[in-house]
PQR file of N, CA, C, O and H, with PARSE charges and radii, in Angstrom:
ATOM      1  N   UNK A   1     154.184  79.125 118.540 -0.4000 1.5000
ATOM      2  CA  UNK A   1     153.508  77.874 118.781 -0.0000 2.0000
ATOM      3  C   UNK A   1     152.773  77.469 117.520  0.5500 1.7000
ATOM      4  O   UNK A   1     152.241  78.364 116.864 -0.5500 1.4000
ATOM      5  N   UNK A   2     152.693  76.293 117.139 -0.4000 1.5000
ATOM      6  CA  UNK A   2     152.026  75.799 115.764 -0.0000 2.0000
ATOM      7  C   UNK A   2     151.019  74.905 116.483  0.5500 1.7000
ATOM      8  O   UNK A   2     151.128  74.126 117.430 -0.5500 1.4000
ATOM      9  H   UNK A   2     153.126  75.566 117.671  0.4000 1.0000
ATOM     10  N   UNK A   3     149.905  75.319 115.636 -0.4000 1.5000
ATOM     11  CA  UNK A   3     148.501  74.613 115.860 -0.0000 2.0000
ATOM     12  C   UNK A   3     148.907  72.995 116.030  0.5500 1.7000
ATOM     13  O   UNK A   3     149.207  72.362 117.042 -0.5500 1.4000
ATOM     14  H   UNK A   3     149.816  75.952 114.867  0.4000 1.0000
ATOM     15  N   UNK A   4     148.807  72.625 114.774 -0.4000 1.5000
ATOM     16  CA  UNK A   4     149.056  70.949 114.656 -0.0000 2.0000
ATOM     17  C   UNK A   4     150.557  70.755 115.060  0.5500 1.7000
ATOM     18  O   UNK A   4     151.316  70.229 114.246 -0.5500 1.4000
ATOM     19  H   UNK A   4     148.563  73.139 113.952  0.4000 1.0000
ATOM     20  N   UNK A   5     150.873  71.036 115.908 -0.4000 1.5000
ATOM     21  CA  UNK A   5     152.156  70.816 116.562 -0.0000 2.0000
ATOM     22  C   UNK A   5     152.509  69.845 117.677  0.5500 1.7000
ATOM     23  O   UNK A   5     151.481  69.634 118.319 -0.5500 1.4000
ATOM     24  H   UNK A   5     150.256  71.463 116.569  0.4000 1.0000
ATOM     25  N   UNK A   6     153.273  69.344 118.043 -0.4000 1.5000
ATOM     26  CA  UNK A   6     153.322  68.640 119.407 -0.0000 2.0000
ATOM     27  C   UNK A   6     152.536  69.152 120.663  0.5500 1.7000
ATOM     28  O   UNK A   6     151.791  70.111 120.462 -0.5500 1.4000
ATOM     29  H   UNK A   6     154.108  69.516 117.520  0.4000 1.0000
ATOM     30  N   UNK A   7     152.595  68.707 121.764 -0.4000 1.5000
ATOM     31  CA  UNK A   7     151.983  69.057 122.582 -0.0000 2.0000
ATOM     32  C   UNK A   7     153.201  70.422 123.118  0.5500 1.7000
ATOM     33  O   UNK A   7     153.241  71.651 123.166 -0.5500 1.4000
ATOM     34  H   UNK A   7     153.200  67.928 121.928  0.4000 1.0000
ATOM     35  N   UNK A   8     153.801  69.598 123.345 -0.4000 1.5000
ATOM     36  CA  UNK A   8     155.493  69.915 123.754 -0.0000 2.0000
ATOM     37  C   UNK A   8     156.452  70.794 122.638  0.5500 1.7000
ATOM     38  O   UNK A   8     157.087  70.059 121.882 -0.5500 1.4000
ATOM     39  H   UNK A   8     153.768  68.600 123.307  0.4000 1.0000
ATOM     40  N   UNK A   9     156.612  72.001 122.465 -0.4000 1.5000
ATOM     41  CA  UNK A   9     157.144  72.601 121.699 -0.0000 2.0000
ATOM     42  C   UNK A   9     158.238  73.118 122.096  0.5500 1.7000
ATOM     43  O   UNK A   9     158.360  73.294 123.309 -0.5500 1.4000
ATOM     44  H   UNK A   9     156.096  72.598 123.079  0.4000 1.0000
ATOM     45  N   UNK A  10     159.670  73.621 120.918 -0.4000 1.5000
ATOM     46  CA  UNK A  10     161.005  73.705 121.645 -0.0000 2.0000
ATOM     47  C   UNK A  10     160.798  75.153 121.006  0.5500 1.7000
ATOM     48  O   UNK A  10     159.699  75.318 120.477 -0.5500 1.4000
ATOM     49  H   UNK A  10     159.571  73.478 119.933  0.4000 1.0000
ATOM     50  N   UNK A  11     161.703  76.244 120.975 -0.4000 1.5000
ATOM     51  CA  UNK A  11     162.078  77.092 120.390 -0.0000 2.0000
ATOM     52  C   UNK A  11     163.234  77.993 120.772  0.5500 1.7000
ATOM     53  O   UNK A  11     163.342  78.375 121.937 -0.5500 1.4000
ATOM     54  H   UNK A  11     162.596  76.110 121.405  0.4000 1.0000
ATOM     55  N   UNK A  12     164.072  78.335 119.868 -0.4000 1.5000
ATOM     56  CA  UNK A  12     165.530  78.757 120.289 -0.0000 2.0000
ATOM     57  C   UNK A  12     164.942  80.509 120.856  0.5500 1.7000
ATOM     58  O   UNK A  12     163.942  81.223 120.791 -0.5500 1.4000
ATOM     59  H   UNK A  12     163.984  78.024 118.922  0.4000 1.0000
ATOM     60  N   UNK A  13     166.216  80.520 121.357 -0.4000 1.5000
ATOM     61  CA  UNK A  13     165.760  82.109 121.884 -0.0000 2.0000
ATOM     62  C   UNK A  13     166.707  82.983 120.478  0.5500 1.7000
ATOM     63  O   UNK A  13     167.848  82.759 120.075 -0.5500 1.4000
ATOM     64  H   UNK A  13     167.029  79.940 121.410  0.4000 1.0000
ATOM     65  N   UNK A  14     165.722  83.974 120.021 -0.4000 1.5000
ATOM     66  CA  UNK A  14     166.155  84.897 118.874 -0.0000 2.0000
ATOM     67  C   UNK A  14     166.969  86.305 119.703  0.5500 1.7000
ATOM     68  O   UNK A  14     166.529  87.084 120.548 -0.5500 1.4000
ATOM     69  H   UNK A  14     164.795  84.156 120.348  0.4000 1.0000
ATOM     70  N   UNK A  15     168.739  86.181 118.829 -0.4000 1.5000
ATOM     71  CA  UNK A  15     169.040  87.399 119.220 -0.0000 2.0000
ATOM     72  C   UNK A  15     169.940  87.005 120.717  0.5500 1.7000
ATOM     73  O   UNK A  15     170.252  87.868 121.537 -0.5500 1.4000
ATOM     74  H   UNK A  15     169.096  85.548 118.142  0.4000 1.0000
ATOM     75  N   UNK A  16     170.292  85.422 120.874 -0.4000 1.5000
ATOM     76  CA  UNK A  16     170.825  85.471 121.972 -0.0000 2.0000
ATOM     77  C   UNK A  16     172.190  85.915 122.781  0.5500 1.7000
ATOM     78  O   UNK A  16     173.217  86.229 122.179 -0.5500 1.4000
ATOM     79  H   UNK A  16     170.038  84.721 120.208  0.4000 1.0000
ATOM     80  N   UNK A  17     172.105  85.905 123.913 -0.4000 1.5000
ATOM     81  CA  UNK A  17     172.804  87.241 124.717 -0.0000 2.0000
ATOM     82  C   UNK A  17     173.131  85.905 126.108  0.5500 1.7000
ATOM     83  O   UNK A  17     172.264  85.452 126.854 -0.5500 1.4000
ATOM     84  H   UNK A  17     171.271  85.650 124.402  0.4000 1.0000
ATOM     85  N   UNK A  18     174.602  85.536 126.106 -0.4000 1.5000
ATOM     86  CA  UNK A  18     175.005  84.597 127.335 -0.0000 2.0000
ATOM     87  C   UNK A  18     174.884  85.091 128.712  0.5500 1.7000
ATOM     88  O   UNK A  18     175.405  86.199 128.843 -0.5500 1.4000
ATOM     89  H   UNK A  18     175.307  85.904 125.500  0.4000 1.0000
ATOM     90  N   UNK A  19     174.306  84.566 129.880 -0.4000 1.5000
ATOM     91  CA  UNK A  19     174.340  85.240 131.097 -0.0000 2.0000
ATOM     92  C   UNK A  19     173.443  84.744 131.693  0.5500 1.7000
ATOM     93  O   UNK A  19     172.927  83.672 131.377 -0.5500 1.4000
ATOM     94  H   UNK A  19     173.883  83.666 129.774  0.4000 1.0000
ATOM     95  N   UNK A  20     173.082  85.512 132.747 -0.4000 1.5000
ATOM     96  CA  UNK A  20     171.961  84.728 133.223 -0.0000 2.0000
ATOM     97  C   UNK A  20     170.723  85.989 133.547  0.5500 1.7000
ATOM     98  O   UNK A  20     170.957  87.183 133.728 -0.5500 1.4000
ATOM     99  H   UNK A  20     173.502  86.382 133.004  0.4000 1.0000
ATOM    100  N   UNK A  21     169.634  85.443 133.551 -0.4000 1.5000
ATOM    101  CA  UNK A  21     168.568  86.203 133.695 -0.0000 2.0000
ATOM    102  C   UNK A  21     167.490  86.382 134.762  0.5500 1.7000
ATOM    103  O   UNK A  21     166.726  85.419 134.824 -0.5500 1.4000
ATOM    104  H   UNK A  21     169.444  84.472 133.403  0.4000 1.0000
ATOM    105  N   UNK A  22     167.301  87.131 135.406 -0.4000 1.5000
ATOM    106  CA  UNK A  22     166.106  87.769 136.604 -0.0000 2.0000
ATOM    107  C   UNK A  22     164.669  87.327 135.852  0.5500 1.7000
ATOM    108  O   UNK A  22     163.799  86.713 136.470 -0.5500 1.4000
ATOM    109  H   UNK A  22     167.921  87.913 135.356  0.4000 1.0000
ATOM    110  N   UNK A  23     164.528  87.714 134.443 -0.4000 1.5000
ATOM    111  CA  UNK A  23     163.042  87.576 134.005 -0.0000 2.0000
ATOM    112  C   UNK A  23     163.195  87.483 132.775  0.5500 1.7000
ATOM    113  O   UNK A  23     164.128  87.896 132.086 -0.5500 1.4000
ATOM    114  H   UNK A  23     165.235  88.212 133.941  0.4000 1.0000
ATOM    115  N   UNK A  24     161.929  86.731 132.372 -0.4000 1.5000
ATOM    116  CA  UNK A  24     161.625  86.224 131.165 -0.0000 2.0000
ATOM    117  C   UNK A  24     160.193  86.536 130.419  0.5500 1.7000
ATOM    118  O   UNK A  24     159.202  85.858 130.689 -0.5500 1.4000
ATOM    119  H   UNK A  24     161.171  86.396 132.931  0.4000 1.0000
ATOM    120  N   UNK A  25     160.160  87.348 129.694 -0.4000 1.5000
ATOM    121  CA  UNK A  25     158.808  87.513 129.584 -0.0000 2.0000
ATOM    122  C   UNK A  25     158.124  87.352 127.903  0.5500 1.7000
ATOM    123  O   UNK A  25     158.638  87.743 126.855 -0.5500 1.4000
ATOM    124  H   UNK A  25     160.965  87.899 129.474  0.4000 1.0000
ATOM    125  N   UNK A  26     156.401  86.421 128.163 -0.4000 1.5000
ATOM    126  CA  UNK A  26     156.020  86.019 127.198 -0.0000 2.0000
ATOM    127  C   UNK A  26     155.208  87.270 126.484  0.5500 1.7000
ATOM    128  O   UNK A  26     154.711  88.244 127.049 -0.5500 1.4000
ATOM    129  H   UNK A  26     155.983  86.103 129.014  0.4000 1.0000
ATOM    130  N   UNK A  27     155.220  86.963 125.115 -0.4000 1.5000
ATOM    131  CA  UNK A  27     154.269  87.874 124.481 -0.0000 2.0000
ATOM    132  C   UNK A  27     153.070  87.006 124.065  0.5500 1.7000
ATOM    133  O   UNK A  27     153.302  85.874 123.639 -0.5500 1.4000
ATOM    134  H   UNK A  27     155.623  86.171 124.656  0.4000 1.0000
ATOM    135  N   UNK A  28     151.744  87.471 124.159 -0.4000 1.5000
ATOM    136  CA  UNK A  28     150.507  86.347 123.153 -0.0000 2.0000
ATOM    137  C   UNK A  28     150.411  87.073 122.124  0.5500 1.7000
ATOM    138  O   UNK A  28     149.873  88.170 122.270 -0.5500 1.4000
ATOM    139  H   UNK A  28     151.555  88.390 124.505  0.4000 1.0000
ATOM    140  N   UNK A  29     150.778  86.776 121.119 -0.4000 1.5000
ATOM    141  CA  UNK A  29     150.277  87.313 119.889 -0.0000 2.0000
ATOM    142  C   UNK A  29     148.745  87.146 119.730  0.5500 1.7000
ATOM    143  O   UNK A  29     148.002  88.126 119.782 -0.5500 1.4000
ATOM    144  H   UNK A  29     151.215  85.884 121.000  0.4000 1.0000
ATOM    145  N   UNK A  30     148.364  86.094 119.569 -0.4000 1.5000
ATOM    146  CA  UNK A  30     146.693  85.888 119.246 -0.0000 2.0000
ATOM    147  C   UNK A  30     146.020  84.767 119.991  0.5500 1.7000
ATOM    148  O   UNK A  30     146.578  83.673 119.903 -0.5500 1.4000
ATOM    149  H   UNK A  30     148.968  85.298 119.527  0.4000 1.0000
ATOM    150  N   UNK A  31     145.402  84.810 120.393 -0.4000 1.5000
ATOM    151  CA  UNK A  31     144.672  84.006 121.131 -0.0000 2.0000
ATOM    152  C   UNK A  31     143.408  82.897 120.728  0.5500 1.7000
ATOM    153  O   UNK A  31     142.819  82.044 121.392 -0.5500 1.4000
ATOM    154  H   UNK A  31     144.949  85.699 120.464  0.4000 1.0000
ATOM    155  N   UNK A  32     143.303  83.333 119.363 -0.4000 1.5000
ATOM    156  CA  UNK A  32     142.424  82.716 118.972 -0.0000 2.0000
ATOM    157  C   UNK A  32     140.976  82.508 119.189  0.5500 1.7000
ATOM    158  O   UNK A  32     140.173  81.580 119.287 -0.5500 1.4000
ATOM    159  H   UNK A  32     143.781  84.026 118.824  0.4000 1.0000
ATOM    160  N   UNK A  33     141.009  83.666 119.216 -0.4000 1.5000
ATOM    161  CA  UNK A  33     138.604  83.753 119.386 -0.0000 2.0000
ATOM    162  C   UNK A  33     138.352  84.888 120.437  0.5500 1.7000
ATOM    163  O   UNK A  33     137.682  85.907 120.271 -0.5500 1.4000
ATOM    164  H   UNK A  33     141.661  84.420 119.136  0.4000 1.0000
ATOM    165  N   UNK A  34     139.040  84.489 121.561 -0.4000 1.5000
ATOM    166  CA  UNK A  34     138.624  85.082 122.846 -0.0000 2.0000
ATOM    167  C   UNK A  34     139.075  86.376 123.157  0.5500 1.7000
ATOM    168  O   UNK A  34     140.303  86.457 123.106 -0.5500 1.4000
ATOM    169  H   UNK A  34     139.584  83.661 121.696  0.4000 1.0000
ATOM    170  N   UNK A  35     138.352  87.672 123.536 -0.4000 1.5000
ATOM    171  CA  UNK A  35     139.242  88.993 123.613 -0.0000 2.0000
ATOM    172  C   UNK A  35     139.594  89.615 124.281  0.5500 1.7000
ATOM    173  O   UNK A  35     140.145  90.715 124.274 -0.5500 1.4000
ATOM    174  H   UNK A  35     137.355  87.606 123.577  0.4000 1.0000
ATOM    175  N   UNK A  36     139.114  88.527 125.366 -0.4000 1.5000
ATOM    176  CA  UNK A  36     139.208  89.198 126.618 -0.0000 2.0000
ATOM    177  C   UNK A  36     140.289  88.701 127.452  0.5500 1.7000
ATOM    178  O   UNK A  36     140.832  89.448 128.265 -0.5500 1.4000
ATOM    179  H   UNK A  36     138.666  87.633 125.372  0.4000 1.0000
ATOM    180  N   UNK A  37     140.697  87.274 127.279 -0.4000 1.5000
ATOM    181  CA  UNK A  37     141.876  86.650 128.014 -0.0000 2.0000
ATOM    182  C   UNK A  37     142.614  85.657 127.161  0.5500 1.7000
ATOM    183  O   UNK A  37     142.161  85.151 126.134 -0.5500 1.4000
ATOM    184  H   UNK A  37     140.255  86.667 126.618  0.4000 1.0000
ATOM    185  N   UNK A  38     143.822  85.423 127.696 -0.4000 1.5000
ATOM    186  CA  UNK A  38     144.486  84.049 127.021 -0.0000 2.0000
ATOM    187  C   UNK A  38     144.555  83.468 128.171  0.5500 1.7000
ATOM    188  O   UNK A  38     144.890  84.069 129.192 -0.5500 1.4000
ATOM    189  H   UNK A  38     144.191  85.834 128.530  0.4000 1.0000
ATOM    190  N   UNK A  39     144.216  82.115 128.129 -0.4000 1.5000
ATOM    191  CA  UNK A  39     144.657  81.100 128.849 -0.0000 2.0000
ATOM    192  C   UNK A  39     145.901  80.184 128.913  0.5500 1.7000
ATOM    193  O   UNK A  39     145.740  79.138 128.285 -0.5500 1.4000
ATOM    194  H   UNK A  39     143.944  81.627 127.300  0.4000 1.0000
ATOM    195  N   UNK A  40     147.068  80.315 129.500 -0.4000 1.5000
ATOM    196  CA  UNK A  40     148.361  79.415 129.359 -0.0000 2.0000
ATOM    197  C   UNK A  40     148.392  78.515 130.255  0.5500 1.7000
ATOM    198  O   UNK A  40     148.239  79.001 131.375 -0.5500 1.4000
ATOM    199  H   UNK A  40     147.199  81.165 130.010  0.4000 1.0000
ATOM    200  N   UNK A  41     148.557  77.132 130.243 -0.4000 1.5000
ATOM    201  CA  UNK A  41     148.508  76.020 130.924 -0.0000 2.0000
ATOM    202  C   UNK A  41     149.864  75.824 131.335  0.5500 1.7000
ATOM    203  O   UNK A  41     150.088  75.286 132.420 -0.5500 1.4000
ATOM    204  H   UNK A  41     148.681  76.737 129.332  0.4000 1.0000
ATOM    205  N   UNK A  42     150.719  76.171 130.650 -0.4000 1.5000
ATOM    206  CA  UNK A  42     152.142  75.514 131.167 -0.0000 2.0000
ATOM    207  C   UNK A  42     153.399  76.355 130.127  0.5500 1.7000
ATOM    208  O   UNK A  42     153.356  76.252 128.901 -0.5500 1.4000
ATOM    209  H   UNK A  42     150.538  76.608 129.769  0.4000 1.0000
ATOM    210  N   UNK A  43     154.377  77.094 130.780 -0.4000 1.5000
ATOM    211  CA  UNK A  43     155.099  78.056 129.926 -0.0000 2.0000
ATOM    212  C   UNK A  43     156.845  77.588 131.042  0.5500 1.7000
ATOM    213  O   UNK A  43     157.224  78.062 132.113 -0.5500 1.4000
ATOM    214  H   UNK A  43     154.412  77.177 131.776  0.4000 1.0000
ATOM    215  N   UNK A  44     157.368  76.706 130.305 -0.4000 1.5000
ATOM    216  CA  UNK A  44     158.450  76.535 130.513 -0.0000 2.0000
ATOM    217  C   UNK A  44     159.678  76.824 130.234  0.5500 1.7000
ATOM    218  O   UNK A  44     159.977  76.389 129.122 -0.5500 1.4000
ATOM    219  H   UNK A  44     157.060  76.321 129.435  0.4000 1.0000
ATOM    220  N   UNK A  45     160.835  77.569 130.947 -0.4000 1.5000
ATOM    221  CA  UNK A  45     162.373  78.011 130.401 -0.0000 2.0000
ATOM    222  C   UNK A  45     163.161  76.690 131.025  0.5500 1.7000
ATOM    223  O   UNK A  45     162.954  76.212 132.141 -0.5500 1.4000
ATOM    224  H   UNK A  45     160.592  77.922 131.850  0.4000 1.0000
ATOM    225  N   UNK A  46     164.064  76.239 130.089 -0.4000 1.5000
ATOM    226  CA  UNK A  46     165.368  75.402 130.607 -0.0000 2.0000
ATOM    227  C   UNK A  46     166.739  76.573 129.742  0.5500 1.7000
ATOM    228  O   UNK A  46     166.762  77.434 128.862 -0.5500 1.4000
ATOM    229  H   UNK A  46     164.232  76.628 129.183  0.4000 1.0000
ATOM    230  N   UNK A  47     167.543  76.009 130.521 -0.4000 1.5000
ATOM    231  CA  UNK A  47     169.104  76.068 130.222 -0.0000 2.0000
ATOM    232  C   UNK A  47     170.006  75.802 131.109  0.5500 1.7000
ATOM    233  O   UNK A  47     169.640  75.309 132.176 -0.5500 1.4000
ATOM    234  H   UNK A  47     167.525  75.309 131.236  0.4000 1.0000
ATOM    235  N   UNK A  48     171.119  76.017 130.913 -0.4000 1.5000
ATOM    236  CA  UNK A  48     172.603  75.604 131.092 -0.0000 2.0000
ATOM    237  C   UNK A  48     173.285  76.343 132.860  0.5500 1.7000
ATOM    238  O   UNK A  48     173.945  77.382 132.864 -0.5500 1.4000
ATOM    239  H   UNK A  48     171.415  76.417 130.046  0.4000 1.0000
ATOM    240  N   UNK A  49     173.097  75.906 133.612 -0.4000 1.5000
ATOM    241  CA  UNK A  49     173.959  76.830 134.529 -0.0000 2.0000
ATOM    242  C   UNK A  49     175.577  77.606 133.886  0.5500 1.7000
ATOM    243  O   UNK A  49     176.248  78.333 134.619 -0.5500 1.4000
ATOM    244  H   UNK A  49     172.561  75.061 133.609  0.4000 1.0000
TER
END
């Protein structure tokens, strides 16, 4: 995610593998200040049937 970035950010999936998937899971790298939690407002997957 980039600071001065859109609200709305795209990003390809690294390393991809065709099929379909049970789970998806995010990593937070940094959170920026806080050490105790990250807050995510909205974490969206699309693709292709």
């Amino acid at each position: 995610y980039f600071d001065n970035g859109k609200p709305i950010q795209y990003f390809p999936i690294q390393n991809g593998h065709p099929g379909i998937f049970q789970f998806i899971e995010l990593q937070i790298m940094d959170n920026h200040g806080n050490k105790e939690y990250t807050c995510v407002y909205r974490f969206r997957v699309h693709g292709l049937p």
